[in-house]
Every structure is written in C-alpha cells, then in structure tokens.
VMD Tcl script that draws the C-alpha trace (Angstrom):
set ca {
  {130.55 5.67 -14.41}
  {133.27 7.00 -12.74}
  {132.32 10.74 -9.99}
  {135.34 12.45 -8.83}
  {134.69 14.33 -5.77}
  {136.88 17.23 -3.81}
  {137.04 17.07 -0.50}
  {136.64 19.74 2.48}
  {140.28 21.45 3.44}
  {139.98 24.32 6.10}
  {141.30 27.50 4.46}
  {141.73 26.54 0.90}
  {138.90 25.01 -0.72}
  {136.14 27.91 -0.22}
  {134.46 29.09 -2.41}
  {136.68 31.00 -5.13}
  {138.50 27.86 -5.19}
  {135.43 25.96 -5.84}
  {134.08 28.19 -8.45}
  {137.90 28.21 -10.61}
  {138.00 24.42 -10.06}
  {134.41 23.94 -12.06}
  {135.24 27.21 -14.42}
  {138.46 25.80 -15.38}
  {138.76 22.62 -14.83}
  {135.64 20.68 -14.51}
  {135.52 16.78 -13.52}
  {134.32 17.42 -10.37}
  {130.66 16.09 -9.06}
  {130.08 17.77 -6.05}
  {132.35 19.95 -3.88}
  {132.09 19.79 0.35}
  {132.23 22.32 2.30}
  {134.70 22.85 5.18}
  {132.89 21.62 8.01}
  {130.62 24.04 10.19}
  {130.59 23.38 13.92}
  {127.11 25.32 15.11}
  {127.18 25.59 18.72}
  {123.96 24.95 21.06}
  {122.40 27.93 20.06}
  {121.95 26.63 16.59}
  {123.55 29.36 14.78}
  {126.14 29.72 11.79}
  {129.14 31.75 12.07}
  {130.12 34.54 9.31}
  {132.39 32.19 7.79}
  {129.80 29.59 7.50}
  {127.12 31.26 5.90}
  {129.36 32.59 3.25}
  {130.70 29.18 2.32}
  {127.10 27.75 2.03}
  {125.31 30.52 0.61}
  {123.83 29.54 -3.12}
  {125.31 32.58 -4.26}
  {128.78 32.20 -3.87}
  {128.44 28.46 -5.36}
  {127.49 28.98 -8.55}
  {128.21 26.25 -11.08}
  {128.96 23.72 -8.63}
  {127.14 20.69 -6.51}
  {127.41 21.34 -2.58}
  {127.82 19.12 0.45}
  {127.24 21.10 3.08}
  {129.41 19.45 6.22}
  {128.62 19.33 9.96}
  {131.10 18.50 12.37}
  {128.96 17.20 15.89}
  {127.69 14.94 18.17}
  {124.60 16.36 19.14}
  {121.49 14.92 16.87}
  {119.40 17.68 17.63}
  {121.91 20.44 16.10}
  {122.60 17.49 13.39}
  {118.76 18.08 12.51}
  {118.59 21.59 12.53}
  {121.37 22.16 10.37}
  {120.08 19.61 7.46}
  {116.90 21.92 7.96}
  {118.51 25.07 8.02}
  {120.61 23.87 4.83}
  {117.80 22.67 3.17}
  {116.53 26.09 2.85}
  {119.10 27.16 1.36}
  {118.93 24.85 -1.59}
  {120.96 21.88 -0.54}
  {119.24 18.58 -0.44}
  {122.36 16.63 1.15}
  {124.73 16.97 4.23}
  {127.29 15.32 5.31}
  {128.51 14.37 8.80}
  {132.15 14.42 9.94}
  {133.74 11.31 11.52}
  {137.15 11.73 10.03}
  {138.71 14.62 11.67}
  {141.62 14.36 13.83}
  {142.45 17.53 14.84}
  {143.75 17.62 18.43}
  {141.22 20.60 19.56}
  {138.17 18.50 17.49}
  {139.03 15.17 19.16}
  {138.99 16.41 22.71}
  {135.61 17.39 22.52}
  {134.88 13.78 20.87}
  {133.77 14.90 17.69}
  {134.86 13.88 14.18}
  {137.42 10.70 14.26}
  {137.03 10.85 18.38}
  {133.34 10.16 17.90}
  {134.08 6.55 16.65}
  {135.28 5.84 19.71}
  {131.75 5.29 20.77}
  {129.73 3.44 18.58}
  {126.85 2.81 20.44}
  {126.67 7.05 21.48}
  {127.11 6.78 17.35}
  {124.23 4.19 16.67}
  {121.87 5.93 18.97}
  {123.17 9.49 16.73}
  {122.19 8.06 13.64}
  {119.05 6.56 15.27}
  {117.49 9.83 16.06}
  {118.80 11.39 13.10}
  {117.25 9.24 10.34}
  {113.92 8.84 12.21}
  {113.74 12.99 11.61}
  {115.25 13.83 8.21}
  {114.27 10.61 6.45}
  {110.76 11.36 6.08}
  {111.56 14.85 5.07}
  {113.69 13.53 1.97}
  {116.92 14.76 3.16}
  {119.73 13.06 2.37}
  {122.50 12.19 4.94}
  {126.10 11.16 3.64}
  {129.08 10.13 6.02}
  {133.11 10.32 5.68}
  {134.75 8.44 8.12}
  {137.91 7.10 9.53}
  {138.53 3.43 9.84}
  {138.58 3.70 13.42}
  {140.47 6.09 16.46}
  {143.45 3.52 18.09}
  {142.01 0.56 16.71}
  {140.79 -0.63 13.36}
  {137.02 -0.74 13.78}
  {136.24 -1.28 9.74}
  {134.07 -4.90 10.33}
  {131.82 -3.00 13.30}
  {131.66 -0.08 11.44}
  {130.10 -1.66 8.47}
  {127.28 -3.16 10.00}
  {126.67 0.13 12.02}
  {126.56 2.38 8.75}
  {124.91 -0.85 6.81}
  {121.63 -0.45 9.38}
  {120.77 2.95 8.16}
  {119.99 4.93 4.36}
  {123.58 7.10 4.47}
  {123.39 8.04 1.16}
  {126.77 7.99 0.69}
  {129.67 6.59 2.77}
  {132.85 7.99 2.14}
  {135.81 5.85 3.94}
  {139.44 7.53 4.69}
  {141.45 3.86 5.23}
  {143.70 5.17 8.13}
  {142.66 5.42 11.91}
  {143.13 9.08 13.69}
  {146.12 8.32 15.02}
  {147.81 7.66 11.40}
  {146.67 11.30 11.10}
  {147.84 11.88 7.00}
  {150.75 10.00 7.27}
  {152.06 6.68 6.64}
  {150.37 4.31 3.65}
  {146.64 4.07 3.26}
  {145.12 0.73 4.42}
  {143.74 -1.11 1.86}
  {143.12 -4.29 3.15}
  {140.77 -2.17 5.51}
  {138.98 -0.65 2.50}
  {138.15 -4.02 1.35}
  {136.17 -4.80 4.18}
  {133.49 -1.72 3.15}
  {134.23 -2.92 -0.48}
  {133.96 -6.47 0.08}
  {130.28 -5.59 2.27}
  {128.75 -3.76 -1.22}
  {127.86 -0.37 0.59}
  {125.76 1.18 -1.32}
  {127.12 4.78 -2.97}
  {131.19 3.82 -1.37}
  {133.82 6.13 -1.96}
  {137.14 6.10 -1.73}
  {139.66 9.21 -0.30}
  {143.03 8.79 0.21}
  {146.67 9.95 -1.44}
  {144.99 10.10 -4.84}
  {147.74 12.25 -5.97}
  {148.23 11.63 -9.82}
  {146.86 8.46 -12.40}
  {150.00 5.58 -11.07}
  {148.09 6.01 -7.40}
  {144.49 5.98 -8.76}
  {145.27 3.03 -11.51}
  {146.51 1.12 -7.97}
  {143.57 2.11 -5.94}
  {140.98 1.46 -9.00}
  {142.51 -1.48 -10.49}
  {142.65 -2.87 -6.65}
  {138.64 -1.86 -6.16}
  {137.03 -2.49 -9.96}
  {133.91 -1.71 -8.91}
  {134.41 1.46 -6.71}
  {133.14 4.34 -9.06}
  {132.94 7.11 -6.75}
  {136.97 8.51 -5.25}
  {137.36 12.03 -3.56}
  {140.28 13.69 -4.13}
  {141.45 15.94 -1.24}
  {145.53 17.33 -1.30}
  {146.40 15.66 -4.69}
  {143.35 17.85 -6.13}
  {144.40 21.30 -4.15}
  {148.07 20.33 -6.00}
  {146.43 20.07 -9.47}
  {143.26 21.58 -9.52}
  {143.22 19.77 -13.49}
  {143.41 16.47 -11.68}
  {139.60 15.05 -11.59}
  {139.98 15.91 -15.55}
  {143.71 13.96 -16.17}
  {141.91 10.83 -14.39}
  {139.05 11.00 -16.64}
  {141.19 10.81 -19.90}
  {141.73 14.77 -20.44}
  {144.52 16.91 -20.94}
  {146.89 17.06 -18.35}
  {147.49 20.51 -16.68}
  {149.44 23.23 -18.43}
  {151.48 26.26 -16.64}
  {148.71 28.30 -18.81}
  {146.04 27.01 -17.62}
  {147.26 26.70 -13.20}
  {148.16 30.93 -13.84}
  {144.41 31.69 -14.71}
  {143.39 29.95 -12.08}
  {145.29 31.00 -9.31}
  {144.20 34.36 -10.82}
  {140.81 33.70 -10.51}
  {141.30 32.08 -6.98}
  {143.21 35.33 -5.54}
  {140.62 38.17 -7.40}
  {137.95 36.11 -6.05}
  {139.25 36.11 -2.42}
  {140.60 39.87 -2.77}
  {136.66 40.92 -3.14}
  {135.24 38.35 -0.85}
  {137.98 38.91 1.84}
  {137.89 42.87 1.40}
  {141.72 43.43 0.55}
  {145.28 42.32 0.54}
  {145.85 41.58 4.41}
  {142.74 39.36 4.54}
  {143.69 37.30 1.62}
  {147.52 36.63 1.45}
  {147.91 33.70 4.34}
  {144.77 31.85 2.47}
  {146.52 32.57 -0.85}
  {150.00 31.31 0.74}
  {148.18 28.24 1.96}
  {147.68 27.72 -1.48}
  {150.97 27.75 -2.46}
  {152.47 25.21 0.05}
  {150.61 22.74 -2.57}
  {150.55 24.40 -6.23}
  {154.30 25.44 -5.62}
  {154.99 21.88 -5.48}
  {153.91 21.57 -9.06}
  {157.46 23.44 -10.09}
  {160.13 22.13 -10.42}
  {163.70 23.87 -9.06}
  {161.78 26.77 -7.49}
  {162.43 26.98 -3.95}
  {163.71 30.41 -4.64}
  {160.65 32.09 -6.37}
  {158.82 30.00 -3.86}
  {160.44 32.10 -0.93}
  {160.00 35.69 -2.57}
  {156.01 34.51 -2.84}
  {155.94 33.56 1.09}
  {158.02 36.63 2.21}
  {155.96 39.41 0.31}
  {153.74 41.62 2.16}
  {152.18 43.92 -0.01}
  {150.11 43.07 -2.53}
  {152.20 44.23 -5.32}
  {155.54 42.42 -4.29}
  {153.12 39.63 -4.37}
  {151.63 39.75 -7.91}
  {155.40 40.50 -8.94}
  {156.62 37.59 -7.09}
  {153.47 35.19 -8.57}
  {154.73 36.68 -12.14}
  {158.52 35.77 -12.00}
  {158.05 32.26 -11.05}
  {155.04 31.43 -13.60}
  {157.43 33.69 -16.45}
  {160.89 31.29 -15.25}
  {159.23 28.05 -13.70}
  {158.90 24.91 -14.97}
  {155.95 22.64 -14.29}
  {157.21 19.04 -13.02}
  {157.26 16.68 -16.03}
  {153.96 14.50 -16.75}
  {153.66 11.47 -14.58}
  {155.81 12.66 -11.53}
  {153.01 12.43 -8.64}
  {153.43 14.71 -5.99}
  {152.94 13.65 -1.95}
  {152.19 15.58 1.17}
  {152.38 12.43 3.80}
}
mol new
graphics top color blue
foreach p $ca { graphics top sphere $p radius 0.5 }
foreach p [lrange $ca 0 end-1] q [lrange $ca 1 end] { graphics top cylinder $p $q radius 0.2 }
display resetview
C-alpha cells in the first residue's frame, strides 16, 4: 500500500499548514516537523515547542526532527519528545544549508561515517530498549556519492525508516535526481525505504514508481507545498480545484494570524507561501506582484481576492518545478 509523506520546509510547513493539508486534503501519513537544533543545554526554543506541541497537531501523524551530531542531545530529545506523545524522531542528514554544514551537521555529517557509526552506536544502545523509534533522511553523500557505504552503515542498525534524497549536498535542489543511486538502497531491500525527490505532479511519480515497483513509501516536499491536493491526485482522487486551494490558503493565513499574533508576524510566512501556490496560476505575474508588495493586511486579503476572482489554475497535467 502506497504512504505519502510531507516533508519538513523551514517557514512553511508549520503547523496551520499541517492542520489545512489533513482538513482539506488528506493523503498524507505523517507530517515532519522542521528540524529543531537544541543546543548543549538541552532546551527547545519558542518556535520549537509550538511546532511539536500535541495541541497544535491535531488530526495529523508527527515526526518530530532533530538536526545534530551530538548523541547525548540526540537522546534527550527522543525523551523529551516522547513525552509529549510522539513515539518516532527523525534525524537530519540531508541539509545543506551553508550555516548547517559548517558546523558539520545535516548533509556535512556524512562526511564522517565512522563519527556517524559511532552516533548511531550510542544512540540505539539508549532508545532501543525504551521502544523509541528512530527514522533517518539522508543525502546520498556530501562531494562524493557514498550510497554503497551508506547502506551497509544504516543496514547495521533498526532505523525505522530510511528516507533517501538521491542528490549529494553539493547538487543542493538542483539538477536531476539520481536514480541509479536510489537503486543501490532499493536494490539492498531496506526495510521501511522512501523515496523524496521532485515529486511534483503524477508524469514524475509514474517515472519514479514505475522505475522502483516495490517502493511504497515517497515524501513529497516542494511539489506538495505547490499543491497541497497532491498526496490525494497520486492516490487516484480529484485533482485540485481553485475552490478548494482558496479555503485553504484561508485556513493557512487565519491559522497563522492567531498563532503569530497579527498581520506583521504573518505576511513574509504567508508570502513564502505564495512563491509556490502562485505558481499554480497561470498568466498571473501581475496579481502575483500586488500580493508580494502589500503591507497591510487589508491590501493583502484584497490582493489574495482579485487573483483567486480573475486567475486561472494551470491546466491538469502541467507539473510545476522549483530546481
């Protein structure tokens, strides 16, 4: 059986966006958070506690995500989100921010795979016997295409799930997705795989499906914050209507107007937003502009209104790409 999951993007996927996606939507397993990054103190910031507290995630399955290299804080924080009602989290090897990578953490971490092995070492020898779950998402590698070492590091330990970006951190998001480097985790029968990667409409997941037959789990990152109706067109449902993207972005900006406290909090997250909806219409560069430009909340909602009263949703089929 096919699981469509959404993965973490800084800024836009909290947890209004998580709660209109399931509300909406549906087709979605589990959501993951944007990662948290507690420092040696072992503490979460504002941000983090509100985008892992049970009460703003109502209705949907949570990954909690850690971005570190320290096992210790690694441990704590399964703990600490164990409490909280979340029996999974999920470490961070695929990041390749600039600022991340210089402190050798997400993609940067792979450089190191025996620092890794050793991680991972500690790690399960803790949480295991506690019954908490530990799923990965990684890169393929940093300058180098590590997939064949990489396998038989993750295949030496119970991740619970592996979820594998094909590209190396210096292909950042751009350029094609490596396949052939897929197979190698595909080809090895890792337990609970999944596949993320320029999912952006069916033609791209019909490739990457019909290419892996036996992959059933796929995360769907910028082609899902572009069609929030997009784990429910892959499944066989309707495809997404102007109707239907309105309510939600509704529900997404109310949502982050109460959480946020107000206007001035919530219009660059909202604007984030629309650097990937907005490419949903066609011919509406124009309305597009008004939307970016306003900064009061009622030149907003008037702007929002003109383009879903005069804009056209791009015709059924045409995929949409951010590399």
């Amino acid at each position: 059986m096919i699981s469509f999951e959404a993965a973490p993007m800084e800024g836009i996927t909290d947890p209004p966006f998580r709660r209109a996606v399931a509300e909406i939507f549906g087709g979605i397993d589990r959501f993951y958070t944007p990662f948290a990054a507690p420092n040696r103190n072992c503490s979460l910031k504002t941000r983090e506690k509100r985008e892992t507290a049970p009460e703003n995630n109502s209705g949907v399955v949570l990954v909690p995500q850690i971005l570190t290299t320290d096992p210790e804080i690694m441990i704590w924080f399964a703990r600490e989100m164990e409490k909280r009602g979340w029996h999974e989290v999920n470490l961070n090897l695929g990041c390749p921010s600039p600022t991340v990578c210089s402190h050798h953490k997400g993609s940067a971490f792979l450089k190191d795979l025996e620092t890794l092995d050793a991680f991972f070492d500690r790690v399960f020898h803790v949480l295991e016997p506690e019954g908490v779950r530990i799923s990965v998402k990684t890169r393929i590698g940093y300058e180098e295409d590590l997939s064949e070492q990489l396998v038989k590091l993750f295949n030496s330990y119970p991740i619970s799930e592996l979820i594998v970006h094909p590209r190396l951190r210096s292909d950042f998001y751009k350029g094609p997705v490596r396949l052939p480097s897929f197979g190698i985790f595909y080809e090895a029968k890792i337990p609970a795989l999944c596949y993320n990667g320029d999912i952006c409409g069916k033609d791209s997941f019909s490739e990457i499906s019909g290419r892996f037959p036996e992959t059933e789990r796929f995360m769907l990152g910028r082609g899902l914050v572009s069609n929030p109706a997009l784990a429910r067109e892959l499944s066989g449902g309707t495809d997404l209507s102007k109707e239907e993207l309105k309510r939600f972005h509704d529900r997404v900006f109310e949502d982050r107007l109460y959480d946020l406290e107000g206007f001035s909090n919530t219009v660059g997250k909202m604007k984030e937003l629309w650097f990937y909806i907005g490419a949903r219409f066609d011919h509406a560069e124009k309305a597009l502009k008004e939307i970016r430009k306003a900064g009061r909340e009622d030149r907003y909602r008037a702007a929002v209104q003109a383009l879903f009263d005069h804009g056209d949703l791009k015709k059924t089929g045409r995929e949409v790409s951010f590399s």
